[in-house]
N, C-alpha and C positions, 0 to 999 in steps of 0.2 A: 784639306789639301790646298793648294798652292793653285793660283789664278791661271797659271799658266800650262799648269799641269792640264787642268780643264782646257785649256784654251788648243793642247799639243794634240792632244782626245777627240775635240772637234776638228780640225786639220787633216786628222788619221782617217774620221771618217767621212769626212768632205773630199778628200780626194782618192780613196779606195772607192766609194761610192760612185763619184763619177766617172771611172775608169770600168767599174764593175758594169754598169748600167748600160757602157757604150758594149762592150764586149759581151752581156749575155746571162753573169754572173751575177751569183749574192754579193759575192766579194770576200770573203774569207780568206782566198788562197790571197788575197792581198793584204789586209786585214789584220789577218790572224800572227804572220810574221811581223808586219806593224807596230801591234799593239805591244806585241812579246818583248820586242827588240829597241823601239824606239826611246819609250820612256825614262829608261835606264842609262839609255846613252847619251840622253839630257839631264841626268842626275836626280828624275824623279825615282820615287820605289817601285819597284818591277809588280807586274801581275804574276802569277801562278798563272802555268797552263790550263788549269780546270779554269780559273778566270775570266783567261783570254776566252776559251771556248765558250762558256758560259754569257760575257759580252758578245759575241760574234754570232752568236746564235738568235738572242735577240733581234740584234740588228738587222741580220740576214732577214729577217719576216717581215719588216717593214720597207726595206730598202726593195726586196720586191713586188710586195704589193705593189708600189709608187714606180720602178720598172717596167711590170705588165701594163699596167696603167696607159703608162705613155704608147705601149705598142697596141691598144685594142681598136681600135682605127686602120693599123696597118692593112689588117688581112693575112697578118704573119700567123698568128697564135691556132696552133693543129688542133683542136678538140678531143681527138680519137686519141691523139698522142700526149695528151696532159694525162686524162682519165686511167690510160693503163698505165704509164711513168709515176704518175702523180700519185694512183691510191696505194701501191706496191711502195712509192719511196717513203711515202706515211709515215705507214707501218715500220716500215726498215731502221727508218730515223727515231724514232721513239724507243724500241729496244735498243739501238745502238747509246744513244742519247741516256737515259737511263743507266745503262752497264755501266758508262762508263766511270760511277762512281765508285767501282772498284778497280780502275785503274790507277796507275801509279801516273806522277809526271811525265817519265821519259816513255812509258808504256801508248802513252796520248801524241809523244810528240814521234814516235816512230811510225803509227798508225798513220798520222798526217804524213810526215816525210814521203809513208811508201804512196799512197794517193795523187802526191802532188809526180811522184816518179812517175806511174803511171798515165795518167795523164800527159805529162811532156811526155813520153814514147808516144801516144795515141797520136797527138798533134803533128807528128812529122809522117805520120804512115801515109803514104800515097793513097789520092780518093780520086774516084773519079770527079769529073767536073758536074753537078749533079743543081748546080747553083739556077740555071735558065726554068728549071720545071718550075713550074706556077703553083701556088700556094696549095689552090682546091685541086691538085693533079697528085700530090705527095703520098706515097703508101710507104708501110713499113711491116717489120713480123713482131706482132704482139708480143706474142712470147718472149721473145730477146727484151723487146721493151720492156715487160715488168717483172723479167727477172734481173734486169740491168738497174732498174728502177729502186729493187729491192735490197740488193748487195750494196749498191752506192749509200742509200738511205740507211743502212747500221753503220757503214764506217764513216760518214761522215755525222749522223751522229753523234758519235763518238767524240772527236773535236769540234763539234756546236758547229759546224758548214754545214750547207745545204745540199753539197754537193756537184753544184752545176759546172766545176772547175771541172767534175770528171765525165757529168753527163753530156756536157757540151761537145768534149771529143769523142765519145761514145755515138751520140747522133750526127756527128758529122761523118765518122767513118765507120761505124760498125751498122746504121742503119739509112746514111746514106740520104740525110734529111739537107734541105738546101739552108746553107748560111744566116740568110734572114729569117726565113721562118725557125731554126735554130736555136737563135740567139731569141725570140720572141718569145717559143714558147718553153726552154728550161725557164726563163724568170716565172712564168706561170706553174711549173715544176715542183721549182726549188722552192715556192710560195708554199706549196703545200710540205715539200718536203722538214721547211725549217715549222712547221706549225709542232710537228712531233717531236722536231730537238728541244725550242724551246720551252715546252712542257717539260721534257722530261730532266732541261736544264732547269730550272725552276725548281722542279719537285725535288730536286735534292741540294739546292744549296751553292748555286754554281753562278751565280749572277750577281754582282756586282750591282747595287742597282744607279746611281748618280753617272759613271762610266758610260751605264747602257743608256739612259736616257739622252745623254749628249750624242752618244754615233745615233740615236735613233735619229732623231732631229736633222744630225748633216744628214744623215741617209734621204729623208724626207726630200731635202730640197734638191743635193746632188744627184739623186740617182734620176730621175725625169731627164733632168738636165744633158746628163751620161747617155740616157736612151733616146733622146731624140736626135742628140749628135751621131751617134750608133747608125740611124738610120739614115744619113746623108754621107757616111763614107764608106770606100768601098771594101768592099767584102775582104778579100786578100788582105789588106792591112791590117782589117777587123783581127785576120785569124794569127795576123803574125804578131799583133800587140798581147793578146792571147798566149800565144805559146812563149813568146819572151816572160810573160811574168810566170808562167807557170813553170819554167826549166828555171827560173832565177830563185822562187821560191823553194823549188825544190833542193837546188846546192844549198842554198843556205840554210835550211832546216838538215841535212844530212850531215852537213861539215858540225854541225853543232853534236848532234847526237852521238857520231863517232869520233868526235875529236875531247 
C-alpha cells in the first residue's frame, strides 16, 4: 500500500478519535463513515463494509480504554451503571458481532444507517435539565439499563461500534443520567461493549490487520487528548457537537443505501 494511504488511515483516526473522546464515544459513528468513504475519494482502494467494521471495532477497544483512563480522576464514572449496561452490552455485542458474518454488505450498512437514525431522534427529545445532580446523587432503573445495554450491544455489534453513539442518548434521555457523568461512563461502557465485537470480529475474518494497527495507535494518543478537552467545555456544546455528527452521519449513510 502506498505511504499515504497509511498516512490518510492515521488522520481518520487521529481525528475521529479526538472528537470521540471529547463527546463520550468510541467513535465509529464517526469513523465508520470515514473510513468507508474517505479513501476512495482520494483514489486509494476502498474497504468492504465488513472491513470497515471489522477495523472500527478494533479500534473502539483501545480508543476507550485510553478515554476512561483520562476520566477516572473525575468522579464521573457510575459504577452501578457500568456493571448493568456494561455486562448486558457484552453479551449483545458478541452475538451481534459474530452474526454478522452472515450478513450481506448493504444488510450491515442499513443496520448502522437505522442506529445512527435513532439516535439523532433520541438527541433532540426534550430532557429535563438533570446536569446540577452531583455524581454520588445519580440513580437510574436497571432494568431499562440492561435491557437497553443488551439491544445496543447486538446491533452495534453488528457493524464492529461499540455502541455509545446510541447509548449516550439513551442515558441522557431515557434514564436521565447528567452529561458528564454520561459522557464518562459509556467510554467505560463501550469498553466492555467493543471487547465482545472485537472478538467476534476476529473470529471470523473481519480485520484488516496493518489499517487496524495504525487507527489503534492515533486512537492511543488522540483520544486522552479528546477526553480531557471534553472535560473543560461546556456541556450544551458537548451535546450539540454530538448530535451534529450523529444527524450528519446518518443522511449520509441513508442517501447511499437508497440511492
Amino acid at each position: 500500500m502506498d505511504l499515504w494511504f497509511y498516512v490518510t488511515i492515521f488522520l481518520i483516526g487521529f481525528a475521529g478519535s479526538y472528537v470521540s473522546g471529547m463527546v463520550g464515544i468510541g467513535g465509529s459513528i464517526i469513523k465508520y463513515p470515514m473510513l468507508l468513504y474517505i479513501p476512495p475519494m482520494l483514489g486509494f482502494a476502498a474497504f468492504t463494509a465488513h472491513e470497515v467494521s471489522g477495523i472500527s471495532a478494533v479500534q473502539v477497544f483501545f480508543a476507550t480504554i485510553a478515554g476512561a483512563w483520562a476520566y477516572r480522576k473525575g468522579g464521573y464514572l457510575n459504577k452501578d451503571l457500568i456493571i448493568y449496561m456494561g455486562a448486558s452490552i457484552l453479551v449483545g455485542s458478541f452475538i451481534g458481532s459474530y452474526g454478522s458474518r452472515f450478513m450481506g454488505e448493504n444488510g450491515i450498512q442499513i443496520v448502522y444507517g437505522v442506529l445512527a437514525l435513532l439516535a439523532a431522534i433520541m438527541m433532540f427529545i426534550p430532557r429535563k435539565n438533570v446536569d446540577d445532580i452531583p455524581p454520588e446523587e445519580v440513580t437510574f432503573n436497571k432494568t431499562i439499563a440492561a435491557v437497553a445495554g443488551f439491544s445496543v450491544g447486538v446491533a452495534a455489534g453488528i457493524v464492529g461500534a461499540a455502541g455509545a453513539f446510541l447509548l449516550v442518548p439513551i442515558m441522557l434521555t431515557v434514564l436521565k443520567i447528567p452529561t458528564r457523568v454520561t459522557i464518562a461512563t459509556s467510554l467505560a461502557v463501550t469498553f466492555l461493549s467493543s471487547i465482545g465485537s472485537t472478538i467476534g470480529k476476529v473470529m471470523t475474518g473481519q480485520v484488516v490487520l496493518v489499517p487496524a494497527i495504525i487507527m489503534i495507535i492515533a486512537s492511543l494518543i488522540a483520544s486522552p487528548l479528546g477526553a480531557k478537552a471534553g472535560q473543560k467545555v461546556n456541556t450544551k456544546l458537548l451535546q450539540g457537537i454530538l448530535a451534529a455528527l450523529i444527524v450528519g452521519t446518518a443522511i449520509k449513510i441513508w442517501w447511499d443505501v437508497l440511492l
